[in-house]
Backbone as a printed PyTorch tensor [residue, N CA C, xyz], in Angstrom:
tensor([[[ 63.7700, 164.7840, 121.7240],
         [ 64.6050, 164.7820, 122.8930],
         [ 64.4800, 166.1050, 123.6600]],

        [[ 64.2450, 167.1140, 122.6390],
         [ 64.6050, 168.4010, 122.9940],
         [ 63.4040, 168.6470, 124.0650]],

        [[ 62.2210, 167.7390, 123.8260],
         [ 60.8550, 168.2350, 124.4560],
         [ 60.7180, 167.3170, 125.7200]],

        [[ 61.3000, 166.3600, 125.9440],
         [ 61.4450, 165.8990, 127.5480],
         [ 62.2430, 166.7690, 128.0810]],

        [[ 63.2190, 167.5160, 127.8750],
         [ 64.0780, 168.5960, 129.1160],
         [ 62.8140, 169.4770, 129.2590]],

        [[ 62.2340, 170.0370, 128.3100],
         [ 61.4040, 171.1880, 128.3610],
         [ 60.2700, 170.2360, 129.5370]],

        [[ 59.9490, 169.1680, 129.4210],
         [ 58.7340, 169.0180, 130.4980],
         [ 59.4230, 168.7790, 132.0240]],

        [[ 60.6320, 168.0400, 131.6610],
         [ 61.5630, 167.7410, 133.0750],
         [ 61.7410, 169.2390, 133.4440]],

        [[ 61.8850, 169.8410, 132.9560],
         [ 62.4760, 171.4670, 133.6220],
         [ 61.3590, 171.7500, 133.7850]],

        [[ 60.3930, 172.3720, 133.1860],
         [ 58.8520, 172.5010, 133.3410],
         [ 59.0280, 172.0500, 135.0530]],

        [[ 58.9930, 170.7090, 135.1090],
         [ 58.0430, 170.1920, 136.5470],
         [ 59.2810, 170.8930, 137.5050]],

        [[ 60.4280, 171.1380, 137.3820],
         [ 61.5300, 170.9460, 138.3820],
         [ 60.9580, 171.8740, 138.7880]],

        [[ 61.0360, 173.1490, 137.8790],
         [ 60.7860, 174.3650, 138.4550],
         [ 59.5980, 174.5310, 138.9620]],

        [[ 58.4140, 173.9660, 139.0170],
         [ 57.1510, 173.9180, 139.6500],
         [ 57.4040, 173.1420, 141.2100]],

        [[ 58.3970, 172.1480, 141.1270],
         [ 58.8530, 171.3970, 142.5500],
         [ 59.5150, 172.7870, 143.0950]],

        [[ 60.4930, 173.1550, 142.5270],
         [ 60.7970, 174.3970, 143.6210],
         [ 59.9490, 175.4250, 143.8270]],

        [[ 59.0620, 175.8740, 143.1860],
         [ 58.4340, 176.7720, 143.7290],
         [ 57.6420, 176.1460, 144.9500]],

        [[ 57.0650, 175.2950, 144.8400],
         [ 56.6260, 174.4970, 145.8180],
         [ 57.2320, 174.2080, 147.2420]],

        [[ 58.5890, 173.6120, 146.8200],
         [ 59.3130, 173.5190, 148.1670],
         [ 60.8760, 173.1710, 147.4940]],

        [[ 61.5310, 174.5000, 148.1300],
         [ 62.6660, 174.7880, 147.3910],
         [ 63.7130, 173.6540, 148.4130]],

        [[ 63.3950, 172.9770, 149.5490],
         [ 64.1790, 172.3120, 149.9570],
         [ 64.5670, 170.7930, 149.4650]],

        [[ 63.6430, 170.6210, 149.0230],
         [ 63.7170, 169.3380, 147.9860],
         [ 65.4860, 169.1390, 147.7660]],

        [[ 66.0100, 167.3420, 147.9600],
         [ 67.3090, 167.3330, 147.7640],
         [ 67.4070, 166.6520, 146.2920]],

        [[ 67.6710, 167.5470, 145.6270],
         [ 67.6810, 167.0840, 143.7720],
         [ 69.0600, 168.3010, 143.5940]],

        [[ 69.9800, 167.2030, 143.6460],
         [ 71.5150, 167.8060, 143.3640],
         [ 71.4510, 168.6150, 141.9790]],

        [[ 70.7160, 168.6570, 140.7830],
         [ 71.2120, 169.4220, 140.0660],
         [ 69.7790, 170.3180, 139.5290]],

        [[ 69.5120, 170.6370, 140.6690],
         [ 68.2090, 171.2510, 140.4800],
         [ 68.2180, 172.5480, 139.3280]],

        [[ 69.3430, 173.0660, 139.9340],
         [ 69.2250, 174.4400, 138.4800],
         [ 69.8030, 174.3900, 137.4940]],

        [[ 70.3950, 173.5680, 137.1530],
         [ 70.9610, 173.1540, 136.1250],
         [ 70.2520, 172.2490, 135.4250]],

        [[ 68.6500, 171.4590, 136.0830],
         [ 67.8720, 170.9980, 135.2930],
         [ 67.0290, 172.3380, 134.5990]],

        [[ 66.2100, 173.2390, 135.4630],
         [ 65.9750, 174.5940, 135.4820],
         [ 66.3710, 175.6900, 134.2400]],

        [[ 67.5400, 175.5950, 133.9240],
         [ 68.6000, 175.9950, 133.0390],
         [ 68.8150, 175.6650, 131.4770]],

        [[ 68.5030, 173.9560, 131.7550],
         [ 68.8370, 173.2040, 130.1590],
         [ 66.9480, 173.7480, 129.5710]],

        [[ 65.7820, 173.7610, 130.7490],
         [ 64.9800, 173.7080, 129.9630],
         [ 64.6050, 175.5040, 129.6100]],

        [[ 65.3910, 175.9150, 130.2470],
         [ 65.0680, 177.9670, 129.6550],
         [ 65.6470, 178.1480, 128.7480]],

        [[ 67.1760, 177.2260, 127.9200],
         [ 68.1190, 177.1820, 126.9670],
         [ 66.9740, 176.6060, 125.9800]],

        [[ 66.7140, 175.4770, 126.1780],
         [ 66.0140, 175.0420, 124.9880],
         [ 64.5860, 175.2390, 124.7160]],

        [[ 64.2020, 176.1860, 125.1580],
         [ 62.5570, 176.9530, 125.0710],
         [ 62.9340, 178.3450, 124.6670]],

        [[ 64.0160, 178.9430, 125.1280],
         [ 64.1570, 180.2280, 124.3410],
         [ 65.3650, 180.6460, 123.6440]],

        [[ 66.2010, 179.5260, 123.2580],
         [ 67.3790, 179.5370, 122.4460],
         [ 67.3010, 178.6810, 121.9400]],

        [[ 66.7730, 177.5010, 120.3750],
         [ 66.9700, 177.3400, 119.8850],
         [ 68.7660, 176.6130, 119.0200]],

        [[ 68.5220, 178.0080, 119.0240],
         [ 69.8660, 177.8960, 118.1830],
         [ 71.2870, 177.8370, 118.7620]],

        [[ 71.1290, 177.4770, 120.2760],
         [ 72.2040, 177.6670, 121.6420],
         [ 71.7540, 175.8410, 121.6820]],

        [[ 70.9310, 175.3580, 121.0710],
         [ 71.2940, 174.1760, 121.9490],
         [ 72.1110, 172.8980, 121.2480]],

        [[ 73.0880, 172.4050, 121.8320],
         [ 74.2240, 171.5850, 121.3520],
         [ 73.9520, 170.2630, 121.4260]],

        [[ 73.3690, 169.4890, 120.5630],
         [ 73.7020, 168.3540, 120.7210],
         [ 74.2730, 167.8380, 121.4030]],

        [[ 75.4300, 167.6540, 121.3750],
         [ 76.4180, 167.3430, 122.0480],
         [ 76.3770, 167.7630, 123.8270]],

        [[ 75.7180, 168.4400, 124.0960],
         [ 75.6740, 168.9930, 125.3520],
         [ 73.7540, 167.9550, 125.9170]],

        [[ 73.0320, 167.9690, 125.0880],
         [ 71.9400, 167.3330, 125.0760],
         [ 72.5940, 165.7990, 125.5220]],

        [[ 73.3020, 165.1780, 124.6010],
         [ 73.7700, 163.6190, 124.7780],
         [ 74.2510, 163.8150, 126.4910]],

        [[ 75.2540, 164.4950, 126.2690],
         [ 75.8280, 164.1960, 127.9380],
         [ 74.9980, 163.9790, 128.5960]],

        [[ 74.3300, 165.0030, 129.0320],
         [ 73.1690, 165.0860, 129.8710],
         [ 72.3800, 164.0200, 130.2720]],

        [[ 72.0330, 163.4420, 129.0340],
         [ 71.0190, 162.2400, 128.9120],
         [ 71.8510, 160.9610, 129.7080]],

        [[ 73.1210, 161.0020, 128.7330],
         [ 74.3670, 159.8940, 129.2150],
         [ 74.3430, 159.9150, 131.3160]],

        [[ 75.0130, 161.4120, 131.5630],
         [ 75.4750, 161.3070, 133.0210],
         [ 74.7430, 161.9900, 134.1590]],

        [[ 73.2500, 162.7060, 133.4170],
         [ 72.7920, 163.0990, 134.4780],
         [ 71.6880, 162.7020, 134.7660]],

        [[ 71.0340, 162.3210, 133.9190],
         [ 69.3190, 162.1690, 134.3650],
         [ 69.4850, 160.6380, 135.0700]],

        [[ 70.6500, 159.7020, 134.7380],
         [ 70.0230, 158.4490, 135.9570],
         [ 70.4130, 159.0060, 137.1240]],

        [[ 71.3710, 159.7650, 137.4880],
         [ 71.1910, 160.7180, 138.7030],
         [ 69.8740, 161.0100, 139.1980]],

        [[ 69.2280, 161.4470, 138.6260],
         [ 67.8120, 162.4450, 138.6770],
         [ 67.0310, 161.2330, 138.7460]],

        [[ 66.7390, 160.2880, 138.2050],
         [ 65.7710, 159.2480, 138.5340],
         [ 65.6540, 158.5620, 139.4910]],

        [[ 67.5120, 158.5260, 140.0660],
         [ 67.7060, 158.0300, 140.8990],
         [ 67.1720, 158.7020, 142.3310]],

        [[ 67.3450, 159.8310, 142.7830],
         [ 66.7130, 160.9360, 143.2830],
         [ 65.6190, 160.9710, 143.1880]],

        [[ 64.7320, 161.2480, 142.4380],
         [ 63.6040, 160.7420, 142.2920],
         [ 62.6580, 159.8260, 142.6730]],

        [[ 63.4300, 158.9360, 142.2750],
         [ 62.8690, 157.6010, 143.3380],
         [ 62.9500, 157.4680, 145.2480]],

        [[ 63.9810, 157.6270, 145.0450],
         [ 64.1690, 158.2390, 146.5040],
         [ 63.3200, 158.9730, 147.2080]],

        [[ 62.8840, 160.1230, 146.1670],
         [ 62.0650, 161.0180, 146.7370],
         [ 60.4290, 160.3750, 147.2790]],

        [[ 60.0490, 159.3300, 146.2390],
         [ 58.8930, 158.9590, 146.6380],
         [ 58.8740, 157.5110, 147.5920]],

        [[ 59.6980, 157.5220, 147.6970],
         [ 59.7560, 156.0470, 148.8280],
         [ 59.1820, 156.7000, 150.0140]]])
């Protein structure tokens, strides 16, 4: 689980460098989960992982999709 945030954050942050106007509502906070779980380990909560999965990423797909229409 831990290694899809790391590639989702991976690309986010390559989309913003690219073009920081991009409308992806939780852009740094995708940005964020994947610098937590690439260089903290021992900071990352389960429990904080589930949510995420639960209430944010169909957000983000949803967006996503959007983006390429």
């Amino acid at each position: 689980m831990e290694r899809e945030f790391e590639i989702i954050g991976e690309a986010m942050k390559r989309l913003e460098k690219i073009d920081s106007t991009l409308e992806i509502s939780s852009k740094k906070q995708i940005i964020n989960m994947r610098n937590r779980v690439i260089h903290g380990y021992d900071k990352v909560d389960n429990e904080i992982v589930w949510g995420t999965i639960i209430r944010h990423l169909p957000k983000l797909k949803q967006e996503i999709d959007n983006l390429l229409k």
